[in-house]
C-alpha positions as CSV (number, residue, x, y, z in Angstrom):
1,X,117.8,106.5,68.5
2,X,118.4,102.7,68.8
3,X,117.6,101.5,72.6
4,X,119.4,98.0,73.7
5,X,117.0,95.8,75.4
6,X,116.9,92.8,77.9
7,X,114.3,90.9,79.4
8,X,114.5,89.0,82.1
9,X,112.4,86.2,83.1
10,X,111.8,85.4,79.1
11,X,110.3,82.5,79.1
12,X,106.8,83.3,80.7
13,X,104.0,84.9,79.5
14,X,104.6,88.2,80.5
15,X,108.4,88.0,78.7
16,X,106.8,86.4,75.8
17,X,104.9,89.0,75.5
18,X,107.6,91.5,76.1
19,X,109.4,90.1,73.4
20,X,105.9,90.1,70.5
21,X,105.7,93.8,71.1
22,X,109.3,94.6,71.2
23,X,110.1,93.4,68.1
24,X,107.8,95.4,66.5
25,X,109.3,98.7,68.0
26,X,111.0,100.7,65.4
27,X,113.7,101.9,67.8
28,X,114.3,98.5,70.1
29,X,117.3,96.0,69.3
30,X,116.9,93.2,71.8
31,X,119.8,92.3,73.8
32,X,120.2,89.4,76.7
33,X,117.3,86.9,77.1
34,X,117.3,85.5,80.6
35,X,115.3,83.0,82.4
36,X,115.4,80.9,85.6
37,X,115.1,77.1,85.6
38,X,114.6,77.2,81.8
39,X,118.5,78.4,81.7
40,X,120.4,77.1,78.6
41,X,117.3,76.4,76.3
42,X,116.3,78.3,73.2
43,X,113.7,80.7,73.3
44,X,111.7,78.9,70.3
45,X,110.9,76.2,73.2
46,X,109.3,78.0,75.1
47,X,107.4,80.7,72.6
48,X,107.3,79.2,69.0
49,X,105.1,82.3,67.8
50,X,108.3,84.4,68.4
51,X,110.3,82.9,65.2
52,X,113.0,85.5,64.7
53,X,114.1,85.1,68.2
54,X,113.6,81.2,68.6
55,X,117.1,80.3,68.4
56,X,118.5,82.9,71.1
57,X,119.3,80.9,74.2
58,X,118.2,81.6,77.3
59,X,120.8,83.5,79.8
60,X,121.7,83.2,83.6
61,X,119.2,86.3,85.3
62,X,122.2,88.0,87.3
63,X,123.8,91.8,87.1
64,X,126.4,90.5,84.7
65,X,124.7,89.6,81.5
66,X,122.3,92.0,81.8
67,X,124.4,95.1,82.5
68,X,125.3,97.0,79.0
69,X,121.7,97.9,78.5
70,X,119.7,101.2,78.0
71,X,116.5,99.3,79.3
72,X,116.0,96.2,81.8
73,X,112.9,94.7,82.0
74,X,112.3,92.5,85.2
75,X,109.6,90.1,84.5
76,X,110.1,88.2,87.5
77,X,107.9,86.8,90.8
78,X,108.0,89.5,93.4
79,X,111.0,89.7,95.6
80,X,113.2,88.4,93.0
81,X,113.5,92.6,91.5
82,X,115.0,94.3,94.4
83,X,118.3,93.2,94.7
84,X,119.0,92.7,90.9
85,X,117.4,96.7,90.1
86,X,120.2,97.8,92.6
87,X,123.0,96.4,90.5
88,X,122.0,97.9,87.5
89,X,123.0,100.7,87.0
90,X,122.3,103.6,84.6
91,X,120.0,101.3,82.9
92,X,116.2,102.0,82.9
93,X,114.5,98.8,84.6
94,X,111.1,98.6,84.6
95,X,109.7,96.2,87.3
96,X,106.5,94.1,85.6
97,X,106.2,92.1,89.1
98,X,105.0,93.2,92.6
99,X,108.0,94.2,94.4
100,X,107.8,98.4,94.1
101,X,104.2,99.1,93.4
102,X,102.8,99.6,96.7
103,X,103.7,102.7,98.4
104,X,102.7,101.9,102.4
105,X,105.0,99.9,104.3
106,X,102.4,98.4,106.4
107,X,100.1,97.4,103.4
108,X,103.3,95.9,102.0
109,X,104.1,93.4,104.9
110,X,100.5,92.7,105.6
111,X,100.1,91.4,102.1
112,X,103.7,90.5,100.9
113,X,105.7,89.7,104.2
114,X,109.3,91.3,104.8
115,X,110.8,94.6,104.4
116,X,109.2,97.1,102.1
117,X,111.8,97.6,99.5
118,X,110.3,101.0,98.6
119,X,108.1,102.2,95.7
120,X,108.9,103.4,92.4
121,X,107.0,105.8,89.7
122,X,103.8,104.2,88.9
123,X,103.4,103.4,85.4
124,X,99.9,103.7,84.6
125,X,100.3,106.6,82.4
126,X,96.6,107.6,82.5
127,X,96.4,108.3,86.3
128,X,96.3,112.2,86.1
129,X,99.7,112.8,88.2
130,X,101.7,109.7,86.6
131,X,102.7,110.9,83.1
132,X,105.2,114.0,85.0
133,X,106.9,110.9,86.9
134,X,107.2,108.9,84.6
135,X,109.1,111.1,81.8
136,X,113.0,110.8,82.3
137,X,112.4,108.1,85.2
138,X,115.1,105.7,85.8
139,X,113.1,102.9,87.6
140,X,109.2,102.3,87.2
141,X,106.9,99.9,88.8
142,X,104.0,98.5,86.2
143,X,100.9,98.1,87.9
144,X,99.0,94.2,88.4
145,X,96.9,93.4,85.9
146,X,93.3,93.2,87.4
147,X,94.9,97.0,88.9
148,X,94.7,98.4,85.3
149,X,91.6,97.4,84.4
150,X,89.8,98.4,87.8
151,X,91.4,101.7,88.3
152,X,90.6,103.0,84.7
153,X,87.1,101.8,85.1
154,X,86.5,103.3,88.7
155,X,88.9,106.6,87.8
156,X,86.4,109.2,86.1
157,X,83.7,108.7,88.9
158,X,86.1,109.3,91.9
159,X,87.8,111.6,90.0
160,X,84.8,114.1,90.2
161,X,83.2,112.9,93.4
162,X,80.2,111.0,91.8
163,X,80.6,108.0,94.0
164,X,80.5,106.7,97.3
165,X,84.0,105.6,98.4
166,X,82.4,102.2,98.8
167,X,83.5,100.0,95.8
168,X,82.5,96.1,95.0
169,X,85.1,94.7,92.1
170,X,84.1,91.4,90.2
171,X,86.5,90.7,88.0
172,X,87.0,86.9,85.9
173,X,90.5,86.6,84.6
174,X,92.5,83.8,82.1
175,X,94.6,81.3,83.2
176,X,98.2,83.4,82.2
177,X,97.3,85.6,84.8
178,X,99.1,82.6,86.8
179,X,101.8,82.5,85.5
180,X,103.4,79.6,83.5
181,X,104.4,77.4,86.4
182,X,102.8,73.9,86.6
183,X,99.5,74.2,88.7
184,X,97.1,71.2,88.8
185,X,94.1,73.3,89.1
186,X,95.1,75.0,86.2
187,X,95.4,72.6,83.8
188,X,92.4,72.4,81.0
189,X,91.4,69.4,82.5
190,X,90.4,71.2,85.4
191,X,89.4,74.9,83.4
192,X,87.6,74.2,80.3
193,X,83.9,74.2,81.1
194,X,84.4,75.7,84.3
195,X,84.1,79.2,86.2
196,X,85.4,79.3,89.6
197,X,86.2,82.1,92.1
198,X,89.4,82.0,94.4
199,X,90.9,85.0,96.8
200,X,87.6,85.3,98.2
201,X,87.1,88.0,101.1
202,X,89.5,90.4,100.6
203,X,92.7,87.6,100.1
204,X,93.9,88.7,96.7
205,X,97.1,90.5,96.4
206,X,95.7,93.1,94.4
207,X,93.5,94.8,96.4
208,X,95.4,97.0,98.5
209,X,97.1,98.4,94.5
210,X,93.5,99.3,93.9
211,X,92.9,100.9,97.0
212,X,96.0,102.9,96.7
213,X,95.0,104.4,93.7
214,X,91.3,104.6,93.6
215,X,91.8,106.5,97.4
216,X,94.3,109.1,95.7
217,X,91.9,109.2,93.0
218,X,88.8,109.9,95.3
219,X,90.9,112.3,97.4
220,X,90.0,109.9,100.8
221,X,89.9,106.4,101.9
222,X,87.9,104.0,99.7
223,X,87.2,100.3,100.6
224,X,87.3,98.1,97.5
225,X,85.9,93.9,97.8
226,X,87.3,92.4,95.3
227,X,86.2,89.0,93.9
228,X,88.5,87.6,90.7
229,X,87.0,84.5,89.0
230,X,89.1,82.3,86.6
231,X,86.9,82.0,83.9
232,X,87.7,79.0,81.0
233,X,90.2,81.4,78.4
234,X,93.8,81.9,78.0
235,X,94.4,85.8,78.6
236,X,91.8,88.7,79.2
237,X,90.0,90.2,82.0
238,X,86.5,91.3,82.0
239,X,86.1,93.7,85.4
240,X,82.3,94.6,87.1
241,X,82.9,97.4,89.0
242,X,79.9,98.9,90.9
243,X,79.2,101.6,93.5
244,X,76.6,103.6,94.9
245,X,76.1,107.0,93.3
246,X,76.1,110.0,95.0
247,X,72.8,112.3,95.8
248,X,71.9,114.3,92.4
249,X,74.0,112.3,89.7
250,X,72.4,110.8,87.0
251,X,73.2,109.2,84.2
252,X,74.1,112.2,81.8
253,X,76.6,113.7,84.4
254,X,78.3,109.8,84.5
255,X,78.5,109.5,81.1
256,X,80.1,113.3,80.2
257,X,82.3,112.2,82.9
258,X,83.9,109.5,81.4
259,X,84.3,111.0,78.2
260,X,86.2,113.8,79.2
261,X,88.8,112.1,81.2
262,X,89.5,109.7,78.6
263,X,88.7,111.9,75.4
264,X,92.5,112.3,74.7
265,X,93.8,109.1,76.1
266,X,95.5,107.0,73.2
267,X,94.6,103.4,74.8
268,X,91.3,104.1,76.7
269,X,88.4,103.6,74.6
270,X,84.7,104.7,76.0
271,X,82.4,102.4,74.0
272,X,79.1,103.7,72.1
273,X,76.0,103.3,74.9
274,X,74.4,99.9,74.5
275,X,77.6,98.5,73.3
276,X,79.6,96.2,76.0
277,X,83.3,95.2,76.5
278,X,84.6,92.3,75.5
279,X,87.6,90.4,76.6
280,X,87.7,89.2,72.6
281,X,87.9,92.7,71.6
282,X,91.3,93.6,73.3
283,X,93.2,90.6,72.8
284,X,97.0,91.4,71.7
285,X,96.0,95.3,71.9
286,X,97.2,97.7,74.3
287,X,94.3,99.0,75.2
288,X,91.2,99.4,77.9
289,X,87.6,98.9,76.4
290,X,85.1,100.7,78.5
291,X,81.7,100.9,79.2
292,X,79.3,103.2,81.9
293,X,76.1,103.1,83.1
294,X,73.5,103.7,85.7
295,X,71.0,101.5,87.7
296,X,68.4,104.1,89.1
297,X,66.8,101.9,90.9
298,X,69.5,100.4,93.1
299,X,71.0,104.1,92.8
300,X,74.2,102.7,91.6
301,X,76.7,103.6,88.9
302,X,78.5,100.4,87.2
303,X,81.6,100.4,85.4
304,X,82.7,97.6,82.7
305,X,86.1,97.3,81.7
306,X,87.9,94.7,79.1
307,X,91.4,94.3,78.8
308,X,94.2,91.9,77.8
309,X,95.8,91.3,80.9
310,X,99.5,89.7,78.9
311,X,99.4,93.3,76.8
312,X,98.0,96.5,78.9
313,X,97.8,94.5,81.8
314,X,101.2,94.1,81.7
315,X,103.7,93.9,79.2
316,X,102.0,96.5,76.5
317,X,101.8,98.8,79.9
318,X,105.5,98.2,80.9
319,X,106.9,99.4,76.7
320,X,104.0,102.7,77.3
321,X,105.9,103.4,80.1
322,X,109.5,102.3,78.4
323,X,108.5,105.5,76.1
324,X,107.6,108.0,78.0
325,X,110.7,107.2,80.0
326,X,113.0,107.7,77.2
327,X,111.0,110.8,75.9
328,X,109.6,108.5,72.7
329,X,106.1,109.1,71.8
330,X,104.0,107.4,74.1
331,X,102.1,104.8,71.5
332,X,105.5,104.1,69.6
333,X,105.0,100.1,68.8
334,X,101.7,99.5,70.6
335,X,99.0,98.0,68.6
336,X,95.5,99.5,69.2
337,X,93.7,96.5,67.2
338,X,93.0,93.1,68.8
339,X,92.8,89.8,67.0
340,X,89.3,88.9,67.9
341,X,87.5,86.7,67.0
């Protein structure tokens, strides 16, 4: 089984990325390479570490050049998806920005403005209900980054009721988490040396993603602050995740917890006690390092997660969910090893 491949939006990060792990699937050929303003340029300008595709040239990002393919990927800003998905076709197109992830209208225009143009399967394969969607679908919707890494940290313990529905998120992020645009306070100038915090109070986008999932987790409403820090790195995300434990859990019941849920999951590691995520850990892998504990004296339960928010944060999530949607083995061409130190 050979499957034809495009990417659009290939010259950002999350492309890029695309593009690293693609090549290194067994049953991908890559097909149309499309961009934006970098139109007409080769694809070694913009991602030299991609050498056997550096001279391909960067395509118009319309219904034309991309049609012809078994699988579309969209890496594009949200509300650039919609319209394009809607001329495509048989083709799978998996959606890597915003635009079909959130599944309430109203959270949609409170936090993205406009018309809700509807939600899609959710591809983070190790919700318990996602997998069943997710096999055979035409159209899926990868989740944010800072998403991934919070749900999977948070999922075990509102999975079996541990916790209060009460959740407090601190999570410090790389700089590709922005994107590739040009940003001054972005530049290493500005970075190196330097941790800052920005979408204070409840303003980041992700927050109602988190909330969508965690509550379906829990099996009622949770309310989730979430702080994101840009911390002085070029990809990862390390995530604190605390909440208060509920009346007679201790820290045997948490840990059992964890391990069962994610004894059989391919990309979730639960670390050894007394050893801590690290954002160096995950780099380039497809995978979610994870750590559990218990603070009995502010009666709380606290959750650590690690991942590369470029691979399972986005583009490592979006070819898990590429497999399962064409009935491939789910790990096909997803590296489990990062490239620390």
């Amino acid at each position: 089984m050979v499957v034809r491949v495009a990417v659009a939006g290939a010259s950002g990060y999350a492309g890029g990325e695309l593009l690293r792990l693609l090549l290194a699937h067994p049953q991908v050929e890559i097909g149309a390479l499309t961009a934006g303003s970098n139109v007409g340029s080769t694809l070694g300008e913009h991602h030299p570490n991609l050498v056997e595709l550096s001279d391909r040239s960067l395509r118009e990002t319309d219904a034309e050049v991309l049609d012809g393919h078994d699988v579309v990927f969209l890496a594009l800003p949200h509300g650039h998806s919609e319209e394009l998905a809607t001329q495509l076709g048989d083709a799978v197109v998996i959606d890597c920005g915003a635009d079909h992830r959130l599944e309430d209208p109203v959270a949609w225009r409170r936090w993205y403005g406009g018309e809700h143009p509807g939600s899609w399967p959710y591809g983070l394969p190790e919700l318990p209900w996602a997998r069943e969607k997710l096999r055979g679908a035409e159209r899926v919707a990868v989740p944010g980054c800072f998403p991934t890494v919070t749900t999977l940290a948070l999922l075990p313990a509102l999975l079996d009721g541990l916790v209060e529905p009460d959740l407090v998120v601190v999570a410090a992020t790389g700089t590709s988490g922005a994107g590739r645009s040009l940003k001054p306070h972005l530049l290493s100038a500005e970075v190196m040396g330097s941790a800052s915090v920005y979408g204070v109070g409840g303003a980041h986008r992700h927050t109602p993603e988190m909330v969508q999932n965690l509550g379906a987790a829990a099996g009622e409403p949770v309310r989730v602050s979430f702080t994101p820090m840009l911390a002085p790195m070029s990809r990862g995300i390390l995530a604190t995740c605390n909440a208060r434990l509920r009346d007679g859990v201790d820290a045997e019941r948490v840990r059992g917890s964890y391990a069962r849920v994610y004894e059989a999951e391919p990309f979730v590691r639960v670390l050894p006690e007394g050893q801590w995520p690290q954002t160096s850990a995950t780099l380039g892998a497809n995978t979610v390092h994870l750590q559990v504990t218990v603070d009995p004296d502010a009666g709380s339960l606290i959750a650590v997660g690690a991942e590369d928010n470029l691979t399972k944060g986005t583009a490592g999530g979006a070819v898990q969910c590429m497999n399962l949607a064409l009935g491939l083995p789910e790990t096909t061409g997803l590296p489990t090893t990062g490239t620390a130190p």
